[in-house]
BAZAVO-681552 format. One record per residue: residue number from 1; residue in one letter; x, y, z of N, C-alpha, C in turn. Coordinates in steps of 0.02 Angstrom, whole numbers, plus 50000, padded with zeros to 5 digits. Last residue first. Layout:
! residues N
NUM a X Y Z X Y Z X Y Z
...
END
This chain:
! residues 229
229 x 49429 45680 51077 49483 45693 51037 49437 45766 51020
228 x 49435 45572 51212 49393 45599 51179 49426 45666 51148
227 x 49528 45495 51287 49468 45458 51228 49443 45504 51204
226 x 49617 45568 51337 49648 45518 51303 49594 45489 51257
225 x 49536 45647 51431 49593 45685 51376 49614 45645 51345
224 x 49450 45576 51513 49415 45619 51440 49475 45627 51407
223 x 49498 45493 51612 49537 45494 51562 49502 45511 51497
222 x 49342 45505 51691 49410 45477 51698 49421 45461 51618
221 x 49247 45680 51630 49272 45591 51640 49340 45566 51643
220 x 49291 45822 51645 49250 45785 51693 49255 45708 51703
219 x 49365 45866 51518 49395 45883 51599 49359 45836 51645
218 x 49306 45809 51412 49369 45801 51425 49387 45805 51521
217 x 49189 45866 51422 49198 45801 51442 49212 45787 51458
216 x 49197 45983 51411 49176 45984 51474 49185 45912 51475
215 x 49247 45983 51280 49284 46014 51322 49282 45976 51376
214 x 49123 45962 51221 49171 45910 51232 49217 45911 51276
213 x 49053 46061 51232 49033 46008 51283 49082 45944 51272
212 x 49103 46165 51147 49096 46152 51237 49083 46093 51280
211 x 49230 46081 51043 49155 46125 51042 49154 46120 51132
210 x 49386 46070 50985 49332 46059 50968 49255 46100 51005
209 x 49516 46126 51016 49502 46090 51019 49424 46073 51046
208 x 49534 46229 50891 49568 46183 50910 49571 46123 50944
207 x 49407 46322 50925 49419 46287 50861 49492 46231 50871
206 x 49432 46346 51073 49370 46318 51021 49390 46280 50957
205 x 49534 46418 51026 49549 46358 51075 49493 46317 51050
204 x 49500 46541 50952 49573 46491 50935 49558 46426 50963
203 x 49400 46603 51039 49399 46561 50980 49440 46514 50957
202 x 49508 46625 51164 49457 46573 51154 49419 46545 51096
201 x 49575 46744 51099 49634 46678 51131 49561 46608 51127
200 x 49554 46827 50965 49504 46804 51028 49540 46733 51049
199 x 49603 46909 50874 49644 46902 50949 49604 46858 50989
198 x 49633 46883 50696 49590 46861 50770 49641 46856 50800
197 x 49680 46993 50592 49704 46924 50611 49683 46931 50669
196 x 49686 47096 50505 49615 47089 50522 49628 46986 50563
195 x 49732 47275 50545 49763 47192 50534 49699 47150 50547
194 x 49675 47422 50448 49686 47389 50520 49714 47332 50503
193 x 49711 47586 50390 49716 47546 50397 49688 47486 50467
192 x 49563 47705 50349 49622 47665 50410 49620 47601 50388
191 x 49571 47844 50252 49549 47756 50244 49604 47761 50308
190 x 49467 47993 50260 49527 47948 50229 49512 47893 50243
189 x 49394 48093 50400 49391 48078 50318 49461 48041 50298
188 x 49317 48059 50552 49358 48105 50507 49330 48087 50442
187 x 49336 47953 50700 49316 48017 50664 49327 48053 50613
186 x 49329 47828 50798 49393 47856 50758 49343 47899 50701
185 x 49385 47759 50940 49339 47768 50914 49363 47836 50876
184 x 49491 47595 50999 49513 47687 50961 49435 47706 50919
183 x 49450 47518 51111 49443 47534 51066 49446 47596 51037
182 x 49474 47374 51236 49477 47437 51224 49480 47448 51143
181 x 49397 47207 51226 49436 47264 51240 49435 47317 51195
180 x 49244 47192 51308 49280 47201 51253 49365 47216 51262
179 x 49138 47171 51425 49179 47122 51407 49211 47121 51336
178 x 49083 47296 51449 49128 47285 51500 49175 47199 51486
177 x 49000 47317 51333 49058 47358 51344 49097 47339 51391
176 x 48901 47242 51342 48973 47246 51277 49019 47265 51317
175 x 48833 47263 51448 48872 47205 51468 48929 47200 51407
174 x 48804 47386 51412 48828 47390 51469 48882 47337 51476
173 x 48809 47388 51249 48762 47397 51298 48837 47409 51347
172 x 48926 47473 51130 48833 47424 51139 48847 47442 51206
171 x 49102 47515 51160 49016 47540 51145 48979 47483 51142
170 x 49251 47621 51222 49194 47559 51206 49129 47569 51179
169 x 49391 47705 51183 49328 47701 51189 49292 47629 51189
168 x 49506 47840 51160 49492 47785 51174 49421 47757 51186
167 x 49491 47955 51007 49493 47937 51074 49490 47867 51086
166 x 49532 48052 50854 49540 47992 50884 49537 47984 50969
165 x 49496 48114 50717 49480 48138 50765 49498 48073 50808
164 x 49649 48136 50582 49562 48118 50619 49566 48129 50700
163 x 49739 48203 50536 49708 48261 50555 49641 48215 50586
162 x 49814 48077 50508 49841 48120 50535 49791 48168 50572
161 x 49735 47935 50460 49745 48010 50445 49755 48029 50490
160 x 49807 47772 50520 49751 47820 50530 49754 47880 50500
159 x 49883 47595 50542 49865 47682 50516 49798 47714 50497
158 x 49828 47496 50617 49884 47523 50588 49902 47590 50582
157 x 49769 47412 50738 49748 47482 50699 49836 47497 50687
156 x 49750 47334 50845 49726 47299 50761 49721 47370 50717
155 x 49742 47338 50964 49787 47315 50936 49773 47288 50864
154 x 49630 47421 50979 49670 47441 50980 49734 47437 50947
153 x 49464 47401 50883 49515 47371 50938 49583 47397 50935
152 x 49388 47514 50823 49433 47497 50806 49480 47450 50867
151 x 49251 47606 50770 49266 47577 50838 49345 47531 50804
150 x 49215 47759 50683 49212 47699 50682 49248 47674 50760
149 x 49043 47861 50693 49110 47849 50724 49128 47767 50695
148 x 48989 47956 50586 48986 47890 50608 49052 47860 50629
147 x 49029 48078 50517 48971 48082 50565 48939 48015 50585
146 x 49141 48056 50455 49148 48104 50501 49085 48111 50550
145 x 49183 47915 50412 49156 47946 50393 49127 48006 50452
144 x 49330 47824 50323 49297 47843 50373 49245 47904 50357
143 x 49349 47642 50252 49345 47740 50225 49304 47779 50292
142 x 49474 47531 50285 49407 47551 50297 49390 47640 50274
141 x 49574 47405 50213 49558 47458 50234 49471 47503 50217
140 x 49652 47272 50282 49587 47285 50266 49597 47375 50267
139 x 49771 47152 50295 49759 47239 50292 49710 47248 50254
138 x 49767 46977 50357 49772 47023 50314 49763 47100 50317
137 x 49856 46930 50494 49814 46918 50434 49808 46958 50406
136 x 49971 47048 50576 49932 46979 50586 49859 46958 50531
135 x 50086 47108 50422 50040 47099 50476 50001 47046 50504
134 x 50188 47225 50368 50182 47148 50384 50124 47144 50436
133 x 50205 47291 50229 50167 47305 50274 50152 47229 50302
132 x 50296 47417 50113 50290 47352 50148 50281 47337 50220
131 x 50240 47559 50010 50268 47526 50070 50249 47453 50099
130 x 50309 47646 49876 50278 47586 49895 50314 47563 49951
129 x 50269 47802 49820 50308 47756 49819 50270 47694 49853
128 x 50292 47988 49811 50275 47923 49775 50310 47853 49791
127 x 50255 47995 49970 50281 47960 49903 50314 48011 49851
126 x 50302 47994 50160 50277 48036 50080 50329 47998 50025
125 x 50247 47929 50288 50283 47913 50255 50261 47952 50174
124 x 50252 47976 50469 50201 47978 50407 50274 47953 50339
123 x 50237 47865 50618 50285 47882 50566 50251 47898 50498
122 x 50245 47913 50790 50215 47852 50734 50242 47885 50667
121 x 50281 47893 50957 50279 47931 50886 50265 47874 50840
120 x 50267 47816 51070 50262 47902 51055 50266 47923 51005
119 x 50180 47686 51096 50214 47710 51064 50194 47773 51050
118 x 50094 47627 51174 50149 47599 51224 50202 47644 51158
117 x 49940 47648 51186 49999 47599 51105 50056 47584 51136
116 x 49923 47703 51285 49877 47653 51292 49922 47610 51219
115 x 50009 47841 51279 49991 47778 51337 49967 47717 51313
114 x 49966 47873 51147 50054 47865 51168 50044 47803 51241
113 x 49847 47950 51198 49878 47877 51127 49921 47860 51145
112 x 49875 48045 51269 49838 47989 51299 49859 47926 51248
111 x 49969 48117 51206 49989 48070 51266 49939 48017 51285
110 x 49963 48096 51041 49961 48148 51093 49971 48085 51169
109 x 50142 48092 50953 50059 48070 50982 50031 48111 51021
108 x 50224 48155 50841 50231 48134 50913 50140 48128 50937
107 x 50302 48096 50699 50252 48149 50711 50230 48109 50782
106 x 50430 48089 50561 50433 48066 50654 50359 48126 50679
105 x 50430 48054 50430 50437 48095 50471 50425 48047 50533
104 x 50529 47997 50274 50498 47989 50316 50497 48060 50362
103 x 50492 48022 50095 50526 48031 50145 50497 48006 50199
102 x 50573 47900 49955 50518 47902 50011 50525 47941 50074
101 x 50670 47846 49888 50633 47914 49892 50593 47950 49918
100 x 50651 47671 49879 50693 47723 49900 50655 47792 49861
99 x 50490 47591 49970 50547 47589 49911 50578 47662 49920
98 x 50538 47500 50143 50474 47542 50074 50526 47575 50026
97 x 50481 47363 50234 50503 47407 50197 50469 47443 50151
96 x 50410 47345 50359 50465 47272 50336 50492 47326 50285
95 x 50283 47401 50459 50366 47410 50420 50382 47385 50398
94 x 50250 47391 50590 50208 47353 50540 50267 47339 50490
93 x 50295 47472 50680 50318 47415 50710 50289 47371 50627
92 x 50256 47614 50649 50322 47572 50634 50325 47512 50630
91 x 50109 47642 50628 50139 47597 50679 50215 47567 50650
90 x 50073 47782 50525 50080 47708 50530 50135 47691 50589
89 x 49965 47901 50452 50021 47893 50523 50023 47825 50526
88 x 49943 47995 50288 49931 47934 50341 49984 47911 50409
87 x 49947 48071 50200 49946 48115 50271 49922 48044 50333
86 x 50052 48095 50083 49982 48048 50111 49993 48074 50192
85 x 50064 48169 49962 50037 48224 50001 50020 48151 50053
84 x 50105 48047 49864 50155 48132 49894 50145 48162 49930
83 x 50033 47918 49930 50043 47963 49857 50094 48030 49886
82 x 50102 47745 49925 50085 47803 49974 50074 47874 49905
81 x 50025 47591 49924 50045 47636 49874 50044 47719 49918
80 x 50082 47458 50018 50022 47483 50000 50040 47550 49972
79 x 50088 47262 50023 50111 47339 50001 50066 47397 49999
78 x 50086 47147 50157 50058 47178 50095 50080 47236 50070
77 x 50107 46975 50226 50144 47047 50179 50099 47072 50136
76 x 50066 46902 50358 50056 46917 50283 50074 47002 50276
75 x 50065 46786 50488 50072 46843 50464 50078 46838 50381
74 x 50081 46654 50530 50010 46680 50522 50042 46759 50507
73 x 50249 46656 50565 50202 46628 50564 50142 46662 50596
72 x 50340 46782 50479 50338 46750 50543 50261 46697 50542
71 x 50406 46753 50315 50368 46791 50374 50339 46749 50441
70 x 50532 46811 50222 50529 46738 50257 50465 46782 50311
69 x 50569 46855 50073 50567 46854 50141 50535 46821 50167
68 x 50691 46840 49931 50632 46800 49970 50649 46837 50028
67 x 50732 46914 49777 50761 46878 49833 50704 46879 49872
66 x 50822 46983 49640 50780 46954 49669 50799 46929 49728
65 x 50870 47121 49537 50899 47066 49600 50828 47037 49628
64 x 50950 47247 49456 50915 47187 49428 50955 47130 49495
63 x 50937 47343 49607 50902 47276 49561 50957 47303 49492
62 x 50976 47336 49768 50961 47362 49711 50945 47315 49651
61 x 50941 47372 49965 50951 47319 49897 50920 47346 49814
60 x 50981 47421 50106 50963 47440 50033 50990 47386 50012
59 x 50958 47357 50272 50993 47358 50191 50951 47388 50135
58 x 50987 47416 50425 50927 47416 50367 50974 47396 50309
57 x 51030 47400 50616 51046 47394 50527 50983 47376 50495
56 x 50970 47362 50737 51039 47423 50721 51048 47441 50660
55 x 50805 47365 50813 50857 47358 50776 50908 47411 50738
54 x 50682 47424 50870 50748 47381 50889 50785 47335 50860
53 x 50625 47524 50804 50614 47456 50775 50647 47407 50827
52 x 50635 47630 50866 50580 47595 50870 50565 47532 50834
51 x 50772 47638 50916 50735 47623 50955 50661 47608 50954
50 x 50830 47644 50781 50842 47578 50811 50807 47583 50867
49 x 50757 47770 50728 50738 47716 50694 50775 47620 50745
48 x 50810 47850 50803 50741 47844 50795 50722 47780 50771
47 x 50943 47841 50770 50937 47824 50835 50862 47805 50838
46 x 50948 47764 50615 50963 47833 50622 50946 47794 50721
45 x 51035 47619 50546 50987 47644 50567 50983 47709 50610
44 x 51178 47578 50458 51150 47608 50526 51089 47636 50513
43 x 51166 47496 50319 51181 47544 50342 51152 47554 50414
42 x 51211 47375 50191 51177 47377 50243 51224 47433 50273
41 x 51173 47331 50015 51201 47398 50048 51187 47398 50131
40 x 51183 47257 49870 51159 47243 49952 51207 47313 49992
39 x 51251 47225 49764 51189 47252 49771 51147 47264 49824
38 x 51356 47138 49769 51371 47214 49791 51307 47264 49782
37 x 51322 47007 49723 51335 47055 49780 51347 47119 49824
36 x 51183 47037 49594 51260 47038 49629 51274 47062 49688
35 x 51055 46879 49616 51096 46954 49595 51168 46975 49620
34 x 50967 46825 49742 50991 46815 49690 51021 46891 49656
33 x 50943 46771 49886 50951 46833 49871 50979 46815 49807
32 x 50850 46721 50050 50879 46702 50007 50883 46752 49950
31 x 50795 46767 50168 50826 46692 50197 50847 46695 50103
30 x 50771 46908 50264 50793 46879 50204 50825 46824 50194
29 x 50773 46945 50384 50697 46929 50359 50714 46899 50291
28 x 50874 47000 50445 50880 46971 50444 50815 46920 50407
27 x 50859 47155 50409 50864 47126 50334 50888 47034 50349
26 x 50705 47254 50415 50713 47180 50442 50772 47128 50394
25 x 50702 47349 50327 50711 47362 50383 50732 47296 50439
24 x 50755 47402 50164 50704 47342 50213 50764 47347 50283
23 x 50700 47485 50028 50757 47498 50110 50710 47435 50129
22 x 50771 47459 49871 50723 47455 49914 50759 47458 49998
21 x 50754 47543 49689 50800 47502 49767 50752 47520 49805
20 x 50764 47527 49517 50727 47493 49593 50779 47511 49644
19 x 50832 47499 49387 50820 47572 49425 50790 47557 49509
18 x 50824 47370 49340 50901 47419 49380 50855 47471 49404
17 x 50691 47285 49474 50734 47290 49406 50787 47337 49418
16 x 50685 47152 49573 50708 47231 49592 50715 47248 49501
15 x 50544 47054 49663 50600 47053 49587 50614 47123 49598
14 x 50511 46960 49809 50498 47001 49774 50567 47026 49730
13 x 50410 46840 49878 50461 46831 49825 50473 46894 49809
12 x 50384 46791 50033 50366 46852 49998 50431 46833 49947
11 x 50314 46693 50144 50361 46704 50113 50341 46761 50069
10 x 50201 46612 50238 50261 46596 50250 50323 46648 50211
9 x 50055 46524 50145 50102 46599 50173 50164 46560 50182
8 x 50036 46508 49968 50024 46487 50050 50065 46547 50076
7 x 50021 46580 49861 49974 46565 49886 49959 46529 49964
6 x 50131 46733 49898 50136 46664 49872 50037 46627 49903
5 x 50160 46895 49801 50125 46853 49862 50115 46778 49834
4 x 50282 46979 49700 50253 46908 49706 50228 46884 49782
3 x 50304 47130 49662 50323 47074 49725 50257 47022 49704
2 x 50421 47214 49563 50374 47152 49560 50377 47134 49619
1 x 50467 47380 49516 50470 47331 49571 50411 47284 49565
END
């Protein structure tokens, strides 16, 4: 299996040779498909699988076949190599696909996690094989270390080892802590995944439209929003 990342985003080229097949979970994600038709297999999704993806159908696709996915804007596809024993737990929701042989499990959270992700089960995936991983900017992964907690914003944590130690949490001072959001403080041995694409709604704006005191222009002088850019 060849996947081609493009230098701009937007798209994923990826080549099947014959032996290849691939489950993709999103198969409306495919805006274009070379090879034979009958290389396309779309099947019901098990009940687990349409209530956490919400969706009804997955296609297998077999090779010798090429064909494009299309990714949502500021997101990026990455793969990442699972080995036989990987004892890693991943956010379904990340998913786009992973190559055939691969088993999956269904492993149930504990409740406090389950609260605060808004998701009860998370999904270990055993190789050999290769999984497709869509996310807000890129997948960084971090090596944890059992006697230095790491801090992890919530919504930016993919996957984690199974056996780490995981609570909710904040940390620095007084005034950190009461202007962050929440954070999986995270214990053990293996690599977590995270998505490393900015949530800070105000950086974005900053940088869009320009620095504070222009801002303050804008809003204060008659017709700042038309002269001052």
């Amino acid at each position: 299996m060849n996947i081609t990342v493009p230098a701009q985003t937007g798209h994923v080229h990826i080549q099947l040779s014959e032996p290849d097949k691939l489950h993709v979970l999103h198969p409306k994600s495919i805006i274009a498909y070379q090879g034979d038709p009958q290389s396309r297999e779309d099947r019901f999704m098990d009940l687990a699988g349409m209530y956490r993806k919400k969706r009804w159908i997955r296609s297998i696709l077999s090779g010798p076949s090429e064909f494009i996915i299309g990714l949502p804007a500021g997101c990026s596809l990455e793969t990442v190599h699972i080995e036989e024993k990987s004892d890693l737990l991943f956010d379904f929701r990340h998913v786009i696909f992973f190559s055939d042989g691969m088993k999956l499990k269904s492993v149930i959270q504990k409740l406090k996690n389950a609260w605060i992700t808004k998701e009860f089960v998370r999904m270990r995936f055993s190789g050999p094989g290769q999984l497709g991983l869509i996310t807000a900017g890129d997948v960084k992964s971090i090596q944890l270390q059992p006697d230095r907690p790491l801090y992890v914003e919530t919504g930016a944590l993919v996957a984690y080892p199974e056996n780490a130690s995981i609570q909710l949490s904040v940390y620095g001072n007084k005034l950190a802590s009461q202007h962050m959001n929440v954070q999986w403080e995270i214990r053990g041995s293996g690599p977590v995944l995270i998505q490393t694409g900015s949530r800070d709604t105000e950086l974005e704006e900053q940088l869009q439209n320009g620095g504070f005191i222009r801002r303050i222009l804008r809003e204060v002088l008659p017709f700042g929003g038309i002269y001052i850019k």
